[in-house]
C-alpha positions in Angstrom: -53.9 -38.7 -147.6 -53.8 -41.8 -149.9 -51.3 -40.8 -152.0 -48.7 -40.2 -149.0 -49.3 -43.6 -147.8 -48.6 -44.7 -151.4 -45.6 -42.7 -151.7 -44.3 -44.2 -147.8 -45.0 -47.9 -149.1 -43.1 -47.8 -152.5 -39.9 -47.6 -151.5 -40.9 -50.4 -148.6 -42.1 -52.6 -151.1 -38.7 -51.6 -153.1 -36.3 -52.5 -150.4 -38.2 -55.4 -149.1 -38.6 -56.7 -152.4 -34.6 -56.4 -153.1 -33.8 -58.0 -149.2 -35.1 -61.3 -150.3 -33.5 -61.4 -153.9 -30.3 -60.8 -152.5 -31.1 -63.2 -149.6 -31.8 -66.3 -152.6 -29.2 -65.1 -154.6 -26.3 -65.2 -151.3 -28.1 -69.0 -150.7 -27.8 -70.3 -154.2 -24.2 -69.3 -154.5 -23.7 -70.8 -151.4 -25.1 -74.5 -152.7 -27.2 -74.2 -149.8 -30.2 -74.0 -152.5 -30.7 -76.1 -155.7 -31.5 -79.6 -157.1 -28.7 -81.2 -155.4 -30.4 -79.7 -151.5 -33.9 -79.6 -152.8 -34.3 -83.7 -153.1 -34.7 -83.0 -156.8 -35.3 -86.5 -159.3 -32.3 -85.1 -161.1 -29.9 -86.5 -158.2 -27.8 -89.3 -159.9 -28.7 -92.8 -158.9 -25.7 -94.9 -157.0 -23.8 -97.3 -159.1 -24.0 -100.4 -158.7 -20.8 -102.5 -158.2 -20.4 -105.0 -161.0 -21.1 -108.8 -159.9 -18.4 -110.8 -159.1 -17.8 -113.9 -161.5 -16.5 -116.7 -159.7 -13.2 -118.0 -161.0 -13.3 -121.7 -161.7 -11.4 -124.2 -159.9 -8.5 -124.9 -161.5 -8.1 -129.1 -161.7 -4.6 -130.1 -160.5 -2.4 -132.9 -162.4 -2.4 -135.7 -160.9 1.3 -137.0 -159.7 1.6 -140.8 -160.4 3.9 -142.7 -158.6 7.7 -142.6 -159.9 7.3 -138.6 -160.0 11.4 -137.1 -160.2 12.3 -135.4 -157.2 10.5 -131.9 -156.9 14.0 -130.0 -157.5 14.3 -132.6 -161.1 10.7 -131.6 -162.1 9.0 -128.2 -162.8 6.1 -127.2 -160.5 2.6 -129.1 -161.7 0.8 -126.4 -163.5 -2.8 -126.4 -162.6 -5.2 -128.2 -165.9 -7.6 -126.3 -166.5 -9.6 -128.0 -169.0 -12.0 -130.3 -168.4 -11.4 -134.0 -168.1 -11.7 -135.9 -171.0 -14.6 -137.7 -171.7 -14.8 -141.9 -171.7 -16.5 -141.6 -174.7 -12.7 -140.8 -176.3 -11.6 -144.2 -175.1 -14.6 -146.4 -176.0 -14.2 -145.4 -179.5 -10.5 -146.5 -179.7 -12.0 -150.1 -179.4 -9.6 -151.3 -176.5 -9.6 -154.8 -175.0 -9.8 -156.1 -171.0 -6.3 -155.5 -169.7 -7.2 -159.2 -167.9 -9.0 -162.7 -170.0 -12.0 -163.8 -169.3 -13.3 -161.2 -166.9 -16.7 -160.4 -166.5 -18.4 -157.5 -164.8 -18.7 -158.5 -161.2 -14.7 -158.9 -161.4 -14.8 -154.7 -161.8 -14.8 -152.4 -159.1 -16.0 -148.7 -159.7 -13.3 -147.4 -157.0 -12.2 -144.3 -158.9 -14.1 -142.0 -156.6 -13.3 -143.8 -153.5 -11.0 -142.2 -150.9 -7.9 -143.4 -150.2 -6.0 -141.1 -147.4 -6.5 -138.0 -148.2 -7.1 -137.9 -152.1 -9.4 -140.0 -154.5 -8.3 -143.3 -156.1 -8.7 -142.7 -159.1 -8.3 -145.9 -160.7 -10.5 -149.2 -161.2 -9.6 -152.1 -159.3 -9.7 -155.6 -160.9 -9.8 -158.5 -158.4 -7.8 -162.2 -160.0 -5.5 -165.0 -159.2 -2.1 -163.9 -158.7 -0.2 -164.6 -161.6 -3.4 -163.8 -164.2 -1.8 -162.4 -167.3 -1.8 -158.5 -167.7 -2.6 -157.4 -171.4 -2.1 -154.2 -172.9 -5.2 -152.6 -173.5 -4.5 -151.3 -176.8 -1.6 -150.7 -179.3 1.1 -148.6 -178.1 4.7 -148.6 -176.3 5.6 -149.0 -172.7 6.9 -146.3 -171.8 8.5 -146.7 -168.4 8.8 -149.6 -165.6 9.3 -148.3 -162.3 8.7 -150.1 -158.6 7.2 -147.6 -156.4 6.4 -148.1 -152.5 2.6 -147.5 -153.0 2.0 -149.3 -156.8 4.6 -151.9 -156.4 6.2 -153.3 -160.0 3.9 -150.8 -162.6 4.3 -150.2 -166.1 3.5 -146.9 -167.8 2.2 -147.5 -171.6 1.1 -144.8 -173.8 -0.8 -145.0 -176.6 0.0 -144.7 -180.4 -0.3 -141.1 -180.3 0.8 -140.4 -176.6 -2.5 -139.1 -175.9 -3.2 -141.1 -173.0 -1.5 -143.2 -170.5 -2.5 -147.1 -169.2 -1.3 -147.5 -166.0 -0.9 -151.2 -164.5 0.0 -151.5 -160.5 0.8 -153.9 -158.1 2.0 -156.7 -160.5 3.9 -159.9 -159.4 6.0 -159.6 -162.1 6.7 -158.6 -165.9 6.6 -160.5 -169.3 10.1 -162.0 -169.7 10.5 -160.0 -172.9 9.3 -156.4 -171.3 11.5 -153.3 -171.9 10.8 -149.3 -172.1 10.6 -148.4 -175.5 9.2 -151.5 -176.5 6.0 -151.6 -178.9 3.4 -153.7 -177.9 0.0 -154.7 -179.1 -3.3 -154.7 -178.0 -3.7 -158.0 -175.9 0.3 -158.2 -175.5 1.0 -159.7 -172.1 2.6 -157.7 -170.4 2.7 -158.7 -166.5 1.0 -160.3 -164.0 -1.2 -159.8 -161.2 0.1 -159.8 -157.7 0.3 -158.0 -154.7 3.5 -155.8 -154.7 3.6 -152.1 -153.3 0.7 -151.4 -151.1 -1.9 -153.7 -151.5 -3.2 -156.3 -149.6 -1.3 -159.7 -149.5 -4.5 -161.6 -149.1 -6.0 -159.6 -152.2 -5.0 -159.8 -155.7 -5.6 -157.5 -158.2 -5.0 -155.6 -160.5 -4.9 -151.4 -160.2 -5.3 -149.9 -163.7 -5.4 -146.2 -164.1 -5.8 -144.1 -167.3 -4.8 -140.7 -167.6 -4.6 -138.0 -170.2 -1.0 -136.9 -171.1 -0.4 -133.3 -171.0 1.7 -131.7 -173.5 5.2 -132.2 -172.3 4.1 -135.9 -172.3 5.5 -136.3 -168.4 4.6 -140.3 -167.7 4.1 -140.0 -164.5 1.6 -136.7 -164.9 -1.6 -136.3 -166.4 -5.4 -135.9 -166.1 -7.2 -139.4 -164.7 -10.0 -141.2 -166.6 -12.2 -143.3 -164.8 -11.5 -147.0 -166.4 -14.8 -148.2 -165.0 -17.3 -146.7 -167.6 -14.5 -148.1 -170.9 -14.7 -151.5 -169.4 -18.5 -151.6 -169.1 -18.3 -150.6 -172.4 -15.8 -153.6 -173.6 -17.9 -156.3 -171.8 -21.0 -154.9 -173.6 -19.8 -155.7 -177.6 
């Protein structure tokens, strides 16, 4: 009796046994089974996107006054490096572009707004007619009467690194032309009131700006005067 039941149940146990192997096996080929189903640790982790580096600001040049007409010139290419430290110009020991002034004549106005851009320049308050000297050795590069900066002059320095710019004058030195060399604590001009500023309100608008390197005078990066002057007054 027991060994029919044994003989009945072997090949059950056979076939059963070969149902489910061929079940896993139809599942696995199927992708249905295997790590990527199961939840398995071997799943690959998501990659993370790379941070983004902000790009910095590119610094335009600034256009001074007397600028050719935009068909004359090349489009301003953006400057990118930074903006030249005052510490460059204090140690070119430069002298007051006006005698006799002392530091409540100085106006820190570089960062002030004027429409819709910065000034960028340090406004000196005198009599009209107070003698304009060059700041340091150098040549005057251009003299050019502009709506806003009235009668300016344009002088670069020995090694056309940087540019003095004088605005607003009442008038130049009788001897004055481009190309001329001048000294440091050459007159130059005189203060007045021409272009835009106020008639009641002499002074003098001086601007300093590093030359690029086509050596455009009426391009460059600005300098705030204010800190050089300090610096003057304090030797």
């Amino acid at each position: 009796m027991a060994g029919s039941r044994i003989r009945f149940l072997v090949p059950f146990l056979w076939g059963f046994a070969l149902g489910v192997v061929t079940i896993v096996v139809s599942l696995w080929a199927s992708g249905t089974l295997g790590p990527a189903a199961s939840g398995s640790a071997d799943r690959s982790a998501p990659v993370e996107s790379p941070r983004s580096v902000p790009t910095p600001i590119a610094r335009p040049a600034r256009q001074f006054p007397g600028a050719p007409a935009p068909q004359a010139a090349p489009t301003p290419e953006a400057v990118v490096e930074p903006v030249p430290d005052e510490d460059q110009l204090i140690e070119r020991h430069l002298g007051m572009p006006l005698p006799g002034l002392k530091l409540t004549d100085i106006l820190d106005t570089f960062n002030q707004a004027r429409g819709n851009r910065r000034h960028e320049a340090t406004d000196i308050l005198a009599p009209r007619g107070t003698p304009v000297l060059a700041m340091g050795d150098g040549v005057i590069k251009k003299l050019f009467n502009s709506r806003d900066g009235g009668l300016t002059i344009y002088q670069f320095d020995p090694d056309a690194t940087y540019c003095y710019y004088y605005a607003h004058l009442d008038h130049y030195a009788a001897d004055l032309v481009e190309g001329m060399l001048v000294r440091r604590g050459h007159v130059i001009g005189y203060v007045g009131t021409t272009g835009n500023a106020p008639a009641n309100t002499p002074h003098l608008h001086l601007a300093i700006f590093k030359l690029g390197p086509d050596k455009q005078w009426w391009r460059g990066t600005p300098v705030n005067p204010y800190p050089v002057l300090v610096s003057i007054l304090k030797k």
